[in-house]
N, C-alpha and C positions, 0 to 999 in steps of 0.2 A: 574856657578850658577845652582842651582837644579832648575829644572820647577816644583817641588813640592809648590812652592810659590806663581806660580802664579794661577789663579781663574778667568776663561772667565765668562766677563756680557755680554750676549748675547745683550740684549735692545743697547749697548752703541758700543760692536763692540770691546772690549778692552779688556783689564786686568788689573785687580790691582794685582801690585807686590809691596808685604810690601808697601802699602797704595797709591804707586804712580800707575797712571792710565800707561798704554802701549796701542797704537794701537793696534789692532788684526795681521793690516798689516805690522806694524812693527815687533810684536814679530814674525810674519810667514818668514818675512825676516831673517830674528835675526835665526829661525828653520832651513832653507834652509841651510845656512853656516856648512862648517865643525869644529867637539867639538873645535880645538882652537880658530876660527873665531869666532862662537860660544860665547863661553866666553868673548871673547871682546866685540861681539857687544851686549849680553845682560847688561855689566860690561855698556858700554858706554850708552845706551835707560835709564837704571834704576838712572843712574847719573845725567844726561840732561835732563829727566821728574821730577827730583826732585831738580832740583836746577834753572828749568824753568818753574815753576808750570803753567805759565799764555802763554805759550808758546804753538800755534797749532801744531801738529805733524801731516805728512802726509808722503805718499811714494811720492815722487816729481824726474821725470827722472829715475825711477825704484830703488832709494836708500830714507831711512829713515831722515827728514829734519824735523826741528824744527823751527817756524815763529812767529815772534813778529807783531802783526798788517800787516800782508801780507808781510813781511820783512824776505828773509831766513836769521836767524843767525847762526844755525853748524847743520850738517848730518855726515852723514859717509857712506863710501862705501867701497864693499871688489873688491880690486884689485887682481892683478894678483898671488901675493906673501903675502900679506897686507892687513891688513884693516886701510884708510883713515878716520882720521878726520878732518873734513875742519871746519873753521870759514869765512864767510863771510867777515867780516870786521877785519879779524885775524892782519892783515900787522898794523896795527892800535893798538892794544895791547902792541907791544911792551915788547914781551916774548922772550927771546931765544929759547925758547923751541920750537916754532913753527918756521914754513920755508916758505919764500914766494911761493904760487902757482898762476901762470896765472896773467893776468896784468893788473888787478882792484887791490882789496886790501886783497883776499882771503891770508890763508895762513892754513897750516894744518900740520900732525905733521901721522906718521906709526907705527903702532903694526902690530909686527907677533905672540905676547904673551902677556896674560891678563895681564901678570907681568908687564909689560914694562908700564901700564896705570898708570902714578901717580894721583891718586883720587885728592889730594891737589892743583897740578897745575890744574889739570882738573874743578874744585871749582873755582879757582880763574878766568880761563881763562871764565867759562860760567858766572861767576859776570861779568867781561869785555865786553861780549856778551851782555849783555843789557845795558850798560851804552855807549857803545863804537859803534854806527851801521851807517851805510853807506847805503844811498836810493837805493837798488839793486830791490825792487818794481818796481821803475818807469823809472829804466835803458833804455827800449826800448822808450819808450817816451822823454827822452832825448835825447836822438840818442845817448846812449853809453856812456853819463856823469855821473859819481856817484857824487851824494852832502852829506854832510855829514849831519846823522841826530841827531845824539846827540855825 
């Protein structure tokens, strides 16, 4: 993606890229990475700001995360070889395309190439994301129980 699109608002700390707002600290994450990581992780920010308009975005545990009413629903982060997309309450979805991670209800899915991002499942899976979420807010105060929220 060219960063010819995107346009820092200083007052707000962000960017609008073609209409959708980015953290600042997101897209400086999104900078950091090398051009293929890069490509993905701007491909994946410009996707998930626009199809979670009402969605807070923050850097959370040093990686890009997107929150429904204090609720993480999907981030990403660059691993070693990879960039990770996780969904919260992904196990839940009920995609092949996603894989379970860890043993709540997370589940996530790997790019080593922008190619590999199918925008389509990508769509559907962040439609899921809001319909589909698991109380991972108030996990510590249950002592480690997820209830499901919708």
């Amino acid at each position: 993606m060219k960063n010819s699109f995107l346009h820092f608002i200083p007052s707000f700390h962000s960017f609008i890229f073609n209409s959708f707002i980015i953290l600042k600290d997101t897209q400086a994450y999104n900078d950091a990475q090398s051009n293929e990581e890069r490509d993905i992780c701007n491909l994946l920010s410009t996707t998930i700001s626009s199809n979670l308009p009402k969605a807070d975005n923050k850097i959370w545990h040093a990686h890009p995360v997107w929150f429904l009413d204090g609720n993480p629903i999907v981030g990403y982060s660059k691993l070693k070889n990879c960039v990770r997309l996780l969904f919260w309450s992904g196990q839940s979805f009920d995609e092949p395309g996603l894989q379970k991670e860890g043993t709540f209800k997370a589940a996530e899915v790997r790019y080593t190439s922008a190619d590999q991002v199918n925008t389509k499942d990508l769509k559907r899976w962040l439609k899921k994301s809001k319909d589909i979420q698991w109380d991972y807010k108030n996990i510590v105060k249950r002592k480690g129980v997820l209830e499901r929220l919708k």
